[in-house]
DSSP file (Angstrom, degrees, kcal/mol; ACC not computed):
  #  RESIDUE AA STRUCTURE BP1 BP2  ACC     N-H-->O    O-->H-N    N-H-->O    O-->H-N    TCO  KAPPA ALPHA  PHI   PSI    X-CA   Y-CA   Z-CA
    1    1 A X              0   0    0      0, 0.0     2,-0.0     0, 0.0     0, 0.0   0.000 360.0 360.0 360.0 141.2  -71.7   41.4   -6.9
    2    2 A X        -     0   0    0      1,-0.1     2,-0.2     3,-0.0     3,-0.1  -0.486 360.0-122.1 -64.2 143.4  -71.8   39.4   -3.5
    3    3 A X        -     0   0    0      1,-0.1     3,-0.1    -2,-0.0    -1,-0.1  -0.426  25.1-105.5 -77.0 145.6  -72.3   35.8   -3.6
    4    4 A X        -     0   0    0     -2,-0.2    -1,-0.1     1,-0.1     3,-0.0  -0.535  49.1 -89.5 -75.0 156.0  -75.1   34.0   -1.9
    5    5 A X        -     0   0    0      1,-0.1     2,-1.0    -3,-0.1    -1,-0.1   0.182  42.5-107.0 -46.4 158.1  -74.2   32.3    1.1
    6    6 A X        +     0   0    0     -3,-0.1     2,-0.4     0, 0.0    -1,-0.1  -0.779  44.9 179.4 -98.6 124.0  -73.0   28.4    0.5
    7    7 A X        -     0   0    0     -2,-1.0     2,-0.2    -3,-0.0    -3,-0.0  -0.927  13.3-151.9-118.2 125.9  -76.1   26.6    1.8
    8    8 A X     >  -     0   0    0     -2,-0.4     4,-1.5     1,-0.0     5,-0.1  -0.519  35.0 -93.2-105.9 165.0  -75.8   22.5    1.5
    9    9 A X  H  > S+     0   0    0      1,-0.3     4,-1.3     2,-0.2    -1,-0.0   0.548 119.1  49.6 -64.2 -20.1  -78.9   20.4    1.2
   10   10 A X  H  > S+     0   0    0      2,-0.2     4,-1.8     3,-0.1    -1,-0.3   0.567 107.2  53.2 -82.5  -2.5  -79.6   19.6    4.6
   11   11 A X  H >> S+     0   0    0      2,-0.2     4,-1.6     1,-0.2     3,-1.0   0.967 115.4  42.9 -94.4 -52.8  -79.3   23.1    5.9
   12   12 A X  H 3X S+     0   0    0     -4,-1.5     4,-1.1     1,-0.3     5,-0.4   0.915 111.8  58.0 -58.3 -56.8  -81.9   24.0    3.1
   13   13 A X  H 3X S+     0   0    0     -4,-1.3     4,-0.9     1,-0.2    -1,-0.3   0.955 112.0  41.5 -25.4 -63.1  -83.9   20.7    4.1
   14   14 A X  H <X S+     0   0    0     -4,-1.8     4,-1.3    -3,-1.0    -2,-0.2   0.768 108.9  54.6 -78.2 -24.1  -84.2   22.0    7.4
   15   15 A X  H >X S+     0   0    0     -4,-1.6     4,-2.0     1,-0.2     3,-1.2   0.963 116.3  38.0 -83.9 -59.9  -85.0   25.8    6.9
   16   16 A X  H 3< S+     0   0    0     -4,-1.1     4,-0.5     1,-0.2    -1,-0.2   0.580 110.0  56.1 -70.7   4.6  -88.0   25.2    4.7
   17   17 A X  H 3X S+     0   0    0     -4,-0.9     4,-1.2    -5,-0.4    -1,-0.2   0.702 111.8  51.1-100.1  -7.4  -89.3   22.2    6.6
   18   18 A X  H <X S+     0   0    0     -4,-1.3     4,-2.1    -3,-1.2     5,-0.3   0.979 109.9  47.2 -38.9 -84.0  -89.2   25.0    9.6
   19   19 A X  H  < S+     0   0    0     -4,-2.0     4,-0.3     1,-0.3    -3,-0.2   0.789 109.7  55.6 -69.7 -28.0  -91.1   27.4    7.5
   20   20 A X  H >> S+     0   0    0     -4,-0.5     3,-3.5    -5,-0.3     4,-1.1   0.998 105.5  51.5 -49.4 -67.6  -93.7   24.7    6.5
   21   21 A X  H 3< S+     0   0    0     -4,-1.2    -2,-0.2     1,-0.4    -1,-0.2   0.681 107.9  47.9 -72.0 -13.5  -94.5   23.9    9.7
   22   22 A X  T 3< S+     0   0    0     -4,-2.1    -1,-0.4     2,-0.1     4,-0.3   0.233 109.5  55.0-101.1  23.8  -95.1   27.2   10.8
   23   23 A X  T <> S+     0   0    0     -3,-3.5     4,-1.3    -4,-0.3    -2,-0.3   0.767 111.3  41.8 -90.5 -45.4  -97.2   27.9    7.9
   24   24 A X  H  X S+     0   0    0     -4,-1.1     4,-1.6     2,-0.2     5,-0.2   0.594 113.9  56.8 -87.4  -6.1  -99.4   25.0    8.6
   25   25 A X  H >> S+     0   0    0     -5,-0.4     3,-4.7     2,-0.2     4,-2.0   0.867 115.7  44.8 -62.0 -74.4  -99.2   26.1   12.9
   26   26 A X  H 34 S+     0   0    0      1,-0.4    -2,-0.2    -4,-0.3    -1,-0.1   0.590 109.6  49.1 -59.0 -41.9 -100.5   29.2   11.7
   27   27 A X  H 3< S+     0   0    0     -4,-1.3    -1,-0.4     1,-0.2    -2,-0.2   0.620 110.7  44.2 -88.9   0.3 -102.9   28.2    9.5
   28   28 A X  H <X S+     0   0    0     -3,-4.7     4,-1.4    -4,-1.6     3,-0.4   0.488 113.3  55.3 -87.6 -14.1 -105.0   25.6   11.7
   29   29 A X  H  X S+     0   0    0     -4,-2.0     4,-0.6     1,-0.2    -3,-0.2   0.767 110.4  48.7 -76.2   2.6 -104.8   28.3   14.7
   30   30 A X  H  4 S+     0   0    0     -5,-0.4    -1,-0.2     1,-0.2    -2,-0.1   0.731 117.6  35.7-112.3  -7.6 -106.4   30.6   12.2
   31   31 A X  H  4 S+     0   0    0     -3,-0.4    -1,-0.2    -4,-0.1    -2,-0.2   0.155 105.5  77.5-121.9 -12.1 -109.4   28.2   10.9
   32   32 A X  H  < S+     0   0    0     -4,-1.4     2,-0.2     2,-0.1    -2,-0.1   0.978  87.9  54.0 -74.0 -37.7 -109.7   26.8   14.4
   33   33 A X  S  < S-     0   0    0     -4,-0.6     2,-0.0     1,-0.1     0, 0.0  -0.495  87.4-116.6 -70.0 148.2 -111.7   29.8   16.0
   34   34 A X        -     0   0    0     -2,-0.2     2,-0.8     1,-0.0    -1,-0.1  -0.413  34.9-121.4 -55.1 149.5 -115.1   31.2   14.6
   35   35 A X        -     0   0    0     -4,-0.1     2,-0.3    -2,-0.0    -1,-0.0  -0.838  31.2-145.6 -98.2 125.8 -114.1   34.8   13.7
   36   36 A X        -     0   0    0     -2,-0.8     2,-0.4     1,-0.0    -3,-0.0  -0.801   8.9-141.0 -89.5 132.1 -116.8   37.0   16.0
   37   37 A X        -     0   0    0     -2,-0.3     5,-0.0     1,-0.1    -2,-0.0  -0.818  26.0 -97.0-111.4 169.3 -117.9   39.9   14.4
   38   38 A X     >  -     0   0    0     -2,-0.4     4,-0.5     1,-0.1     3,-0.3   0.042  24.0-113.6 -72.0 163.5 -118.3   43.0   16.5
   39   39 A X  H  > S+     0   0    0      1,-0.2     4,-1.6     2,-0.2     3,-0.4   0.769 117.0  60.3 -80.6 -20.2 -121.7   44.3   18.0
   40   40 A X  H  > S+     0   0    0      1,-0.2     4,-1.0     2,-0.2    -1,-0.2   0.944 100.8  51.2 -64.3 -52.4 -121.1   47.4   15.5
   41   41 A X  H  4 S+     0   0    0     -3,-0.3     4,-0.2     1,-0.2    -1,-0.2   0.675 112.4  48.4 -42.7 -28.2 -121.2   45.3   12.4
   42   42 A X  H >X S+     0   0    0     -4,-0.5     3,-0.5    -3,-0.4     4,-0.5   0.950  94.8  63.3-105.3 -25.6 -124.1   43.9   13.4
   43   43 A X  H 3< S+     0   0    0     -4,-1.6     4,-0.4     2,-0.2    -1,-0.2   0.540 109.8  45.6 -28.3 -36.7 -126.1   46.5   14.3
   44   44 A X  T 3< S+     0   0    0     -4,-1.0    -1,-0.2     1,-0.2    -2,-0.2   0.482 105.6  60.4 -97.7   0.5 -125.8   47.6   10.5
   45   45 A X  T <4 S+     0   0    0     -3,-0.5    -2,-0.2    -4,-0.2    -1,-0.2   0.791  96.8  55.0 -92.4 -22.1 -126.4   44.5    9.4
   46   46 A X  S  < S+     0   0    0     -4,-0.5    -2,-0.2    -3,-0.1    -1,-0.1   0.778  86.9 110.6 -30.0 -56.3 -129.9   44.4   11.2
   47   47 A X        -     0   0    0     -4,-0.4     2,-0.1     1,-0.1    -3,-0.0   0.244  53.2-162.8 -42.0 141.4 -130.8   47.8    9.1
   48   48 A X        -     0   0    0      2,-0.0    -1,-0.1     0, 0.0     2,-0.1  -0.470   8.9-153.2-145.0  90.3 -133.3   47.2    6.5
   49   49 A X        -     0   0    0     -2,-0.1     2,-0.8     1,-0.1     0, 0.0  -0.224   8.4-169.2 -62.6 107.9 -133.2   50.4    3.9
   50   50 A X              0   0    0      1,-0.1    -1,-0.1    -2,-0.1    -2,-0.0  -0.948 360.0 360.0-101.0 115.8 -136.6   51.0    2.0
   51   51 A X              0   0    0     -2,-0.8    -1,-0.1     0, 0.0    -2,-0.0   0.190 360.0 360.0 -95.3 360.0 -135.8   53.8   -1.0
């Protein structure tokens, strides 16, 4: 079987303090906006069904 690559502690240091910090970009750009929902959605949400 192939060996994993030989990775040292800084290199590892550096790739996951990379991938943190685009996990936390990504997750204030994603909390920053209101999500708008679309004029179709609301339209049925208006609806009030008497059975």
């Amino acid at each position: 079987m192939p060996q994993m690559m030989p990775l040292n502690w800084l290199t590892l240091f550096l790739y996951f303090t990379i991938i943190f910090c685009v996990f936390n970009i990504i997750n204030y750009y994603m909390f920053l906006y209101p999500i708008k929902i679309s004029s179709t959605q609301k339209t049925t949400m208006k609806f009030n069904w008497k059975w």
